[in-house]
Structure formats: C-alpha cells, structure tokens
C-alpha positions in Angstrom: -111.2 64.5 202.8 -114.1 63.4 205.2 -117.0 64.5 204.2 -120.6 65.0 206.7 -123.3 67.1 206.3 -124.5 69.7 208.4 -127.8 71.7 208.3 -126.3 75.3 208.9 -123.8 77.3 210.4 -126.4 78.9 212.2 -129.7 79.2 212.5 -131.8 81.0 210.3 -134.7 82.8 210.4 -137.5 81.5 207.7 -139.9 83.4 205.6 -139.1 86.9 203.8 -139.3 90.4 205.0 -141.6 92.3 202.8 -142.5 96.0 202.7 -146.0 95.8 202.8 -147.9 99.4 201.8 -150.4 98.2 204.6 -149.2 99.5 207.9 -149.6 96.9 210.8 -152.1 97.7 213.3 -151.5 96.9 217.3 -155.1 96.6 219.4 -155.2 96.1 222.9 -156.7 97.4 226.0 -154.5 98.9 229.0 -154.3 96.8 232.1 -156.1 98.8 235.0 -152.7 99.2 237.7 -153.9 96.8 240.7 -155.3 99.1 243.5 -152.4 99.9 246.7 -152.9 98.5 249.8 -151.6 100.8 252.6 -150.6 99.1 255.7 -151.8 100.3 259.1 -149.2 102.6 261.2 -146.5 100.7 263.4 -147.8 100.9 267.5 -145.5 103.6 268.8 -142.2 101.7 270.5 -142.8 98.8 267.9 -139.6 97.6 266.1 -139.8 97.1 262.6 -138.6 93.6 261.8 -135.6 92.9 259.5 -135.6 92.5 256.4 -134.8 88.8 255.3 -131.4 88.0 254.4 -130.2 87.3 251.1 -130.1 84.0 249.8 -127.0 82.8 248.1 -128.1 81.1 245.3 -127.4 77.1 244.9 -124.2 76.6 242.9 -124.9 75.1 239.3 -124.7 71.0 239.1 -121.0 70.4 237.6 -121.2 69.1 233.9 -121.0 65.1 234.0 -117.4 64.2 233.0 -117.1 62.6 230.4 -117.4 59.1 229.4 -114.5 56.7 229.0 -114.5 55.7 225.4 -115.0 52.3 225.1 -112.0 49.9 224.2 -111.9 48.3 221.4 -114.7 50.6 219.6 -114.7 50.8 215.8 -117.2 53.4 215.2 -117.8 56.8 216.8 -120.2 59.7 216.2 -120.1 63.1 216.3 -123.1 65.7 217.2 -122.4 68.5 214.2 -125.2 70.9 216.4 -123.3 70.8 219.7 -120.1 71.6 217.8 -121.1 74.4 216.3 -123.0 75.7 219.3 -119.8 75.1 221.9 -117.0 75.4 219.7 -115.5 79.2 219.2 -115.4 79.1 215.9 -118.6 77.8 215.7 -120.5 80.4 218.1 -118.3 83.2 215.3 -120.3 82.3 212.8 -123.5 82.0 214.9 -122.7 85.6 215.6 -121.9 87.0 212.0 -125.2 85.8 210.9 -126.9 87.3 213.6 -125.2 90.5 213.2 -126.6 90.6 209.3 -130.2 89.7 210.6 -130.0 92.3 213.5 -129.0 94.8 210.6 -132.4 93.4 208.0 -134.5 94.2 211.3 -133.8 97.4 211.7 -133.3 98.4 207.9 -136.8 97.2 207.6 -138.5 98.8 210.2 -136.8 101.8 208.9 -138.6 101.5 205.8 -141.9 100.4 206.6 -142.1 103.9 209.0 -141.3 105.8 205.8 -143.7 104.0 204.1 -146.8 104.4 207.5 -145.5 108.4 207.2 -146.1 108.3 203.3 -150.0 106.7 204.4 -150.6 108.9 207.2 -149.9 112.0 205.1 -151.9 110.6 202.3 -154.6 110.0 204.7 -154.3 113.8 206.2 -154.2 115.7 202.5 -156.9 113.1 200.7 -159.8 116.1 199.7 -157.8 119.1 200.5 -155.0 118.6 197.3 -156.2 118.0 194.1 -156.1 114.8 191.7 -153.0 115.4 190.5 -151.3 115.9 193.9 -153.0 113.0 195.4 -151.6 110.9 192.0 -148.1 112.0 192.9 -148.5 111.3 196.4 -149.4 107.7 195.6 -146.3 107.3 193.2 -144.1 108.1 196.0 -145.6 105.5 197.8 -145.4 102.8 195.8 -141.6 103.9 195.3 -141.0 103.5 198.9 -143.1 100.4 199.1 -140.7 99.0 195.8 -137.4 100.1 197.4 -138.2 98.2 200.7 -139.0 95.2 199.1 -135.6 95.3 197.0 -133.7 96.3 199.9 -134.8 93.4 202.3 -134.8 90.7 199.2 -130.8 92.0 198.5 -130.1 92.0 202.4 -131.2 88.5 203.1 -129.7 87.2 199.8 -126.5 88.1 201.3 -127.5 86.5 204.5 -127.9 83.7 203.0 -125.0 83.8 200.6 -122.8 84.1 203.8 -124.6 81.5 205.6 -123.2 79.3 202.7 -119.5 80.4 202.8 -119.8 79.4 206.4 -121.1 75.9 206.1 -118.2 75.5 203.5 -115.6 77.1 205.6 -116.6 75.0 208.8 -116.7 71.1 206.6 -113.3 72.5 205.2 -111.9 72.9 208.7 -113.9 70.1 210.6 -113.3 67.3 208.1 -109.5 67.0 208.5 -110.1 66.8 212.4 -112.7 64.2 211.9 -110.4 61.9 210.2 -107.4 62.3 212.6 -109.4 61.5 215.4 -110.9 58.1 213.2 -106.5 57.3 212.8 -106.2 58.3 216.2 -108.8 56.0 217.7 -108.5 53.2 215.2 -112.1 53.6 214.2 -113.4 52.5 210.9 -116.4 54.9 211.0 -117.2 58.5 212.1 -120.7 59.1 211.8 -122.7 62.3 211.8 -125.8 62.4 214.4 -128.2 64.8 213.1 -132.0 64.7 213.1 -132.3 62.8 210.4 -133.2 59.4 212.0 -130.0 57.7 210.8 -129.0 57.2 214.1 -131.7 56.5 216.8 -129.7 55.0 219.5 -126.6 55.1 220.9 -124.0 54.5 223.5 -122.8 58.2 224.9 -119.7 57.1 225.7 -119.1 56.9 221.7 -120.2 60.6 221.4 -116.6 62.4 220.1 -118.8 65.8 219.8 -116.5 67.6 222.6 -113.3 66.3 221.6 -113.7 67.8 218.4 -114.9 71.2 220.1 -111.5 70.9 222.2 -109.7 69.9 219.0 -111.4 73.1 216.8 -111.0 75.4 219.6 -106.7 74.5 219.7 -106.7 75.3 216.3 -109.0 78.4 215.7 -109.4 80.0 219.5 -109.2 83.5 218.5 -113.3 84.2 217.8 -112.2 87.7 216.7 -110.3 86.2 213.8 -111.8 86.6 210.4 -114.3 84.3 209.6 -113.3 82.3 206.6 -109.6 82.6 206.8 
C-alpha cells in the first residue's frame, strides 16, 4: 500500500481547557454613541432625490483550468492539505472534529459559571456564616473546580483520539487512489507536498491534488455517510 504522511484530518485547536477557580475578568470602557447630525428641512416643492441604485456585484474570476499534465512526466505530487480541505470526505471529517470542539466549548463555559456562582456566593456569605460553613462552601468549590478539569481533559482526549481514527481512515482510503493514479500515469513517484521543505519548487502542472479530490469524491460522495466506514 502507498504510504504519505499527513499532519491531520483537521485542524486542531492547541493548548488545554482548564477549569480555573479564578474567574476571568473583562475591563473596558463604553464607547460614547457618535453625536446625530440632523439635516435641515427640504425647501417646500423640492424633490427628494433617488436613492442610488443597487449595484450588482462583479461575478467571481472563474478558477484557472487546469494544467495539462506534462508528457512524458515520471513524478507527480500531491497537496494532502487541499485534499482534505476540497474533498467531501475530507471537509466530514473537518466537521466531526469541529462538532466535538463546539461541544468542549460550551461544556466548559458551563462549568466555569458554576464554578464564578460557587465564588460569587462565597464572596456574598464570607462573615455572615460561620467557619464551618465557609469550610464547606470552599469544598464545594474545589469539587466543581476538580470535575471541570476532568471533564475537559476526558472531552479533548476523545477529540483527539478521533482525530487519530480519522488520519488512519483517510491514508487507508487515499493510499490505494494514490497508487492507481502512479499505474495510470506511468509515474515512478508520487510525492507528498507538505510544509516540510521537502519540496520547494515545482512545476503546477505536476500538481495531481484535484484529481485525487475528483477521484475520493466518486468513491465516498455521500458526506452524511459514517465516518470511518
């Protein structure tokens, strides 16, 4: 089986969520609204003037077609980003990772109000409960604070973990494409042209990035199917 390397299914957000027991603080200033400047009364008899029409806006420039591939060519490359960006199945998985980050976000923010409510009340009873009260109070704090942390560490672990299966499902489905189109062009190489400096010029016309999209799209054009299968 051909074999490449790709960085990731889709892009991920870096860093960890935590549940911090501080809550976050927004300062700012409001913007004084701009003063309203009336305009004088229309003379009597005076016509208002029309309204300007409505511009249609310019069409969009066609997409270049694309390049003969040259004659004779023994190598090609491919572009493993655009693929995954233009190709169904890759803009899926783009989406199911998404989906699981959209769900951290609001899990998260969830908890860290339950965890500004837990301060704020703190905050509002500290001198009118006693020691013991005030002791409790912090224990429920620092269980909120606890589950948070464990909640967002066991959400983004399965992120990841699906980010993974991903990656693995699209070089199982990809590399079988790659190496027909290498028989079918009578190449001897197809190589992968990521940012890793390997490659650092080359001629476009060798660029097979949207005839595998076309090619992955025949195959896998239903982006409702499940992901994996």
């Amino acid at each position: 089986m051909t074999r490449f390397t790709t960085t990731a299914v889709a892009v991920l957000l870096a860093g960890g969520v935590v549940i911090a027991q501080g809550g976050a603080q927004t300062t700012g200033q409001t913007a004084t609204p701009p003063a309203t400047t009336q305009k004088p009364p229309a003379p009597a008899g005076a016509q208002t003037p029309a309204p300007p029409a409505a511009q249609t806006p310019a069409p969009k420039p066609a997409a270049p077609a694309p390049l003969p591939f040259p004659a004779g060519a023994t190598v090609a490359y491919v572009q493993m980003q655009v693929v995954i960006a233009e190709s169904k199945f890759g803009k899926c998985g783009s989406d199911v990772i998404k989906g699981m980050q959209d769900k951290i976000d609001v899990a998260v923010a969830a908890k860290q109000k339950e965890v500004q409510a837990q301060q704020q009340k703190m905050q509002a009873q500290q001198g009118l409960v006693t020691d013991a009260v005030m002791t409790q109070m912090q224990h429920d704090l620092d269980r909120l604070t606890r589950e948070g942390q464990a909640m967002a560490t066991q959400m983004q672990s399965d992120r990841d973990n699906k980010n993974q299966d991903l990656i693995l499902d699209f070089q199982n489905k990809v590399g079988p494409l790659l190496e027909a189109m290498r028989k079918d062009k009578d190449l001897s190489f197809i190589l992968s042209a990521e940012s890793n400096g390997a490659i650092v010029a080359a001629n476009a016309a060798l660029d097979l990035s949207m005839e595998l999209v076309k090619r992955l799209d025949a195959l896998y054009p239903d982006c409702n199917k499940k992901i994996g299968n």
